[in-house]
N, C-alpha and C positions, 0 to 999 in steps of 0.2 A: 705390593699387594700382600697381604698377611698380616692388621695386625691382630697381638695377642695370639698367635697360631703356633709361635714358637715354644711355649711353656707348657704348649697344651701337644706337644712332640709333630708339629703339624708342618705342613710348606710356607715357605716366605719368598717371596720375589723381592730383592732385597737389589740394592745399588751402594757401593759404597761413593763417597760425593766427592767433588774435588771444592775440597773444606778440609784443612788441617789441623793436626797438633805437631808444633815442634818441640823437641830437645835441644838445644845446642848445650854441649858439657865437658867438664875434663875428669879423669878421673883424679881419686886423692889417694894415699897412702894408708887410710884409717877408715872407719867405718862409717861416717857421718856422710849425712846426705843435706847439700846446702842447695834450694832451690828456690828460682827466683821467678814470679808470674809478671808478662810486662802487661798483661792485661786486666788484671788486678792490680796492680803496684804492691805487690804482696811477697816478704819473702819468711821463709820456713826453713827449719832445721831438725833433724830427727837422727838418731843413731840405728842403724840397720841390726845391730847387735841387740838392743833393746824394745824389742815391741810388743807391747799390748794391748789389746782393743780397749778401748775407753771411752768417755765421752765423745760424739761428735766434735769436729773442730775446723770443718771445712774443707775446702777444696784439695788439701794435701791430704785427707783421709786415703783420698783414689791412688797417692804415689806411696804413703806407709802404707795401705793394706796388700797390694800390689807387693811390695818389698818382703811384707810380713807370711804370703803365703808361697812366694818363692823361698823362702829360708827354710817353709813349713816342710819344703819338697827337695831340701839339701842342696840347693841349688846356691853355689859360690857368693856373695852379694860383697863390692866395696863401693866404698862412697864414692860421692860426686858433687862436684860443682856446678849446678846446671843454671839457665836460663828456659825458660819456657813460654813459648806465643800459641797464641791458637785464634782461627778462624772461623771456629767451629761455634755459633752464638752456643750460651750455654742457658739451659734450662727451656730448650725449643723445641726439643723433643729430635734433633738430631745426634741423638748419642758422641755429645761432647763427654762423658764420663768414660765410657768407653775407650773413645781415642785419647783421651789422657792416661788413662788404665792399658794400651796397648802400647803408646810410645814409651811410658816408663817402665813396660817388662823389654823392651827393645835397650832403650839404654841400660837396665842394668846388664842385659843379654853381654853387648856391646863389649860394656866395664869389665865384666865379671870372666869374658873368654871362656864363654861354653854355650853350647845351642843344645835347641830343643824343634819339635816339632810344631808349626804353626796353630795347630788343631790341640793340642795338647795345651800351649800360652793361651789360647781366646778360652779354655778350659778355667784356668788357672785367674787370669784376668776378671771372667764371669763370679768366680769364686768370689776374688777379695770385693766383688760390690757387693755381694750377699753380706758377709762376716765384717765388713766394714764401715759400708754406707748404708747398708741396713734395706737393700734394694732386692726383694728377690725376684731378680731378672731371669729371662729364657736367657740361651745363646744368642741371640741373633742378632745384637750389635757387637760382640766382642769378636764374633766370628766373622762378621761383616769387613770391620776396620782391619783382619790378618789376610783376609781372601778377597778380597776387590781385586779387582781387573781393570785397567786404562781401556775406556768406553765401550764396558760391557754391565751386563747385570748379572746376579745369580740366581737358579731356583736353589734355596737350600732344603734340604730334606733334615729336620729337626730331629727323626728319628735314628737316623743312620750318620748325623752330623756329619754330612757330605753334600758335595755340591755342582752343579752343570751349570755352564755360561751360555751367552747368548746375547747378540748384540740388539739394538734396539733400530727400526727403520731410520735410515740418514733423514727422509724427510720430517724426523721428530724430534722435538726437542724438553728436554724435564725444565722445569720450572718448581725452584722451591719459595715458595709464598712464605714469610714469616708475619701474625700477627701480632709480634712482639706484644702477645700475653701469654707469662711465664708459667709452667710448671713445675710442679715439685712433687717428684712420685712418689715419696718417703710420705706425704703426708696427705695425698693425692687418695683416690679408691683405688688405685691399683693392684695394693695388697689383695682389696676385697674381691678383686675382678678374678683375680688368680683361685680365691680361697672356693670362691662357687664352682670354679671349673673342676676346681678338684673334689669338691664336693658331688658335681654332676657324674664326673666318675665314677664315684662309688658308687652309689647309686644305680650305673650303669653297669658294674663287678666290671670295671676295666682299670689294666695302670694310668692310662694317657686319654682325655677324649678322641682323640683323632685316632683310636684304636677300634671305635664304632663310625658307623655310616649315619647320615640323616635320617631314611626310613626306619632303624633301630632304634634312632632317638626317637620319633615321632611316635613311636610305639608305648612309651612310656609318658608323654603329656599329661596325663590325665594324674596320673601319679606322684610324678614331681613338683616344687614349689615352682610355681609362676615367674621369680626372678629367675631361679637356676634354670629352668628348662631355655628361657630365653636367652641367658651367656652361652648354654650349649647351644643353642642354633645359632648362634652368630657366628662360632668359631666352625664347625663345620662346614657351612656355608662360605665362609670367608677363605676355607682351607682348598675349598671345590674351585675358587675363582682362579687359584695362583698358577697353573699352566694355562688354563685357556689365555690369561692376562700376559704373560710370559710368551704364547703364540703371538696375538695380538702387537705386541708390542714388534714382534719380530716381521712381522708380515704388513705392518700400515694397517691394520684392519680397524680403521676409524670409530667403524660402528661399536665393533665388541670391545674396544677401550674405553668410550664413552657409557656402555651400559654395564660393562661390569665397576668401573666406578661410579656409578652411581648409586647401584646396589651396594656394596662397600662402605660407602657413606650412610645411606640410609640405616642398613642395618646397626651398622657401630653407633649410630646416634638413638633409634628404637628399642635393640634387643641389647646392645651391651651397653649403651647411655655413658660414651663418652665424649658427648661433646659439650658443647661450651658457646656460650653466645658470637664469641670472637669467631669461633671456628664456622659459624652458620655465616657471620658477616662474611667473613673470607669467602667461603663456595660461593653466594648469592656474585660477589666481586667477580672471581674466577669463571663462573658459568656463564657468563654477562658477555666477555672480553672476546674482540675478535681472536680466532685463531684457537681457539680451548679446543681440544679433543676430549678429555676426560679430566679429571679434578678430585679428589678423596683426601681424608688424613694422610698424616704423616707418624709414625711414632704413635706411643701410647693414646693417641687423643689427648683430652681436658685442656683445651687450647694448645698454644704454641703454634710449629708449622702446618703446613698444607701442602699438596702436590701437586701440579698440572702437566699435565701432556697435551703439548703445543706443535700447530704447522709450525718449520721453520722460520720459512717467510714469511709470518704474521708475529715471529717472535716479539718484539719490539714495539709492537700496537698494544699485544696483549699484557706485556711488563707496567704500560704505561697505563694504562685501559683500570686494569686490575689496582693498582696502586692510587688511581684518580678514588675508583668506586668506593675503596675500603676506608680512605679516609674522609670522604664527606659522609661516611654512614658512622663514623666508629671515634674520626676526629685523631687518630692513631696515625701516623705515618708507618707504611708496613716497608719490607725489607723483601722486594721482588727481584728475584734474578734465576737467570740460566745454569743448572750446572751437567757435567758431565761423569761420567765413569771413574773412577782413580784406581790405582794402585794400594794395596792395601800396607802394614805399617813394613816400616824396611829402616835400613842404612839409607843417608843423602850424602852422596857423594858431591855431587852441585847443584844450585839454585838457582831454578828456569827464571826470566824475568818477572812472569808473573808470582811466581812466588816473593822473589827481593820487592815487589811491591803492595803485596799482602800484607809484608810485615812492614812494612813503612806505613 
């Protein structure tokens, strides 16, 4: 629960997934960075000693930019030989850039034999998507992918960039729905979404929206333009759900999961207008299926994933349930499954089965 709340310095009820990015690497004796995607079939080569932003050029931007603002911060860099998998779909709106952008300041961390502090790296990481991939992102996935918890969630507090855990009712279970229709935020309104909040700021003489209340905002209706008044109600409203949603989640409380995702939904689709046909097919799927508790975006909107809070015991009806509905309405085969809590990025020291069969 949160989105867009992050940029706007606000709360997020965030989870990091158990969905990965790996490194496997050795180091080299020189400054070159040779890496290899096995999920692209894609490989790249770039000198750590030599970076300049330039043209776009794909999916290695996230592992040069990343390189390029650790060097900005004197930070040791030598090359490497890497391999790289990921399970993380990309362009789903699960902060697959992110986790590619956290496990490569890990490996260079790794190579280079110096640390730093977690909060500082998802800093640093958030940067190079700004200056690199042209993405100007809140914290909340970089911060996400360094501070995850094995099956827990977090409330982040965006202003204080800090954060409280809190597990979720055993009788629940997440479900991430993908409508495998892609996003791309670079060229997406995102930008735009961000530029009105900040515009509703001023407007409001604050640094951050979430520096005012709703009845402050409501006070100036009459005065602001019709699109920007309504991004500012969205985000404060959305800002107001993330503890009670955060109780809810921890107490079973059925009811007030079900209707603050529904609120959640609605608003992002009315006042902030990001959704997307795909995204409307999905809910209509998800609210349909035995077992749903509650169901809302995921990520920025404009298609991509979904989310559902599911009975345990119905798990399974509703995977299948949800996946029947979506594709005789959309003709789409969607990507339904359970996931839990993880650990956020680290050293692997070894690999659980289910992970060696991730990457097979």
């Amino acid at each position: 629960m949160g989105s867009h709340t992050d940029y706007n310095l606000g709360n997020v009820l965030t989870m990091a997934i158990s969905r990965d990015v790996w490194i496997a690497g050795r180091a080299r004796h020189d400054t070159i960075v040779r890496v290899y995607s096995m999920g692209l079939d894609d490989e790249q080569c770039f000198d750590v000693a030599s970076l300049t932003p330039g043209g776009r050029t794909g999916w290695v931007d996230y592992v040069r930019g990343v390189a390029a603002v650790l060097a900005s911060e004197r930070l040791q860099l030598r090359g490497f030989d890497a391999v790289i998998h990921s399970t993380v779909p990309i362009g789903s709106g699960l902060s697959s850039s992110a986790a590619l952008e956290c496990a490569t300041a890990t490996a260079f961390q790794l190579t280079g034999g110096w640390t730093a502090e977690p909060a500082r790296l998802a800093r640093l990481c958030q940067r190079a998507e700004h200056e690199w991939a042209g993405v100007k992102c809140g914290i909340l996935d970089q911060y996400t992918s360094y501070f995850g918890q094995a099956d827990s969630v977090l409330v982040l507090d965006c202003r204080t960039v800090s954060h409280s855990c809190s597990r979720i009712s055993s009788g629940l279970e997440v479900f991430i729905c993908d409508t495998r229709s892609k996003r791309e935020l670079v060229g997406s309104e995102y930008s735009s979404r961000r530029a009105q909040c900040e515009e509703g700021a001023r407007r409001l003489g604050v640094r951050a929206l979430c520096d005012v209340t709703l009845e402050d905002l409501m006070k100036h209706k009459e005065t602001m333009p019709a699109e920007v008044f309504g991004r500012c109600r969205f985000i404060l409203e959305e800002d107001a759900r993330v503890r009670p949603m955060a109780a809810a989640l921890s107490s079973g409380d059925e009811r007030g999961i079900g209707n603050l995702c529904r609120e959640s939904f609605r608003g992002a689709c009315e006042l902030y207008e990001i959704g997307a046909p795909s995204m409307h097919a999905m809910m209509d799927a998800m609210i349909n299926a035995p077992g749903v508790v509650g169901a809302r975006q995921a990520g920025a909107g404009f298609g991509g994933c979904m989310v559902a809070i599911v009975r345990r015991e119905q798990a399974h009806a509703f995977a299948e349930s949800t996946r029947s509905r979506y594709l005789v309405s959309t003709g789409i085969q969607p990507d339904v499954y359970a996931v839990r809590g993880a650990g956020g990025a680290g050293v692997i020291d070894q690999f659980t089965k289910e992970e060696i069969n991730h990457v097979r």
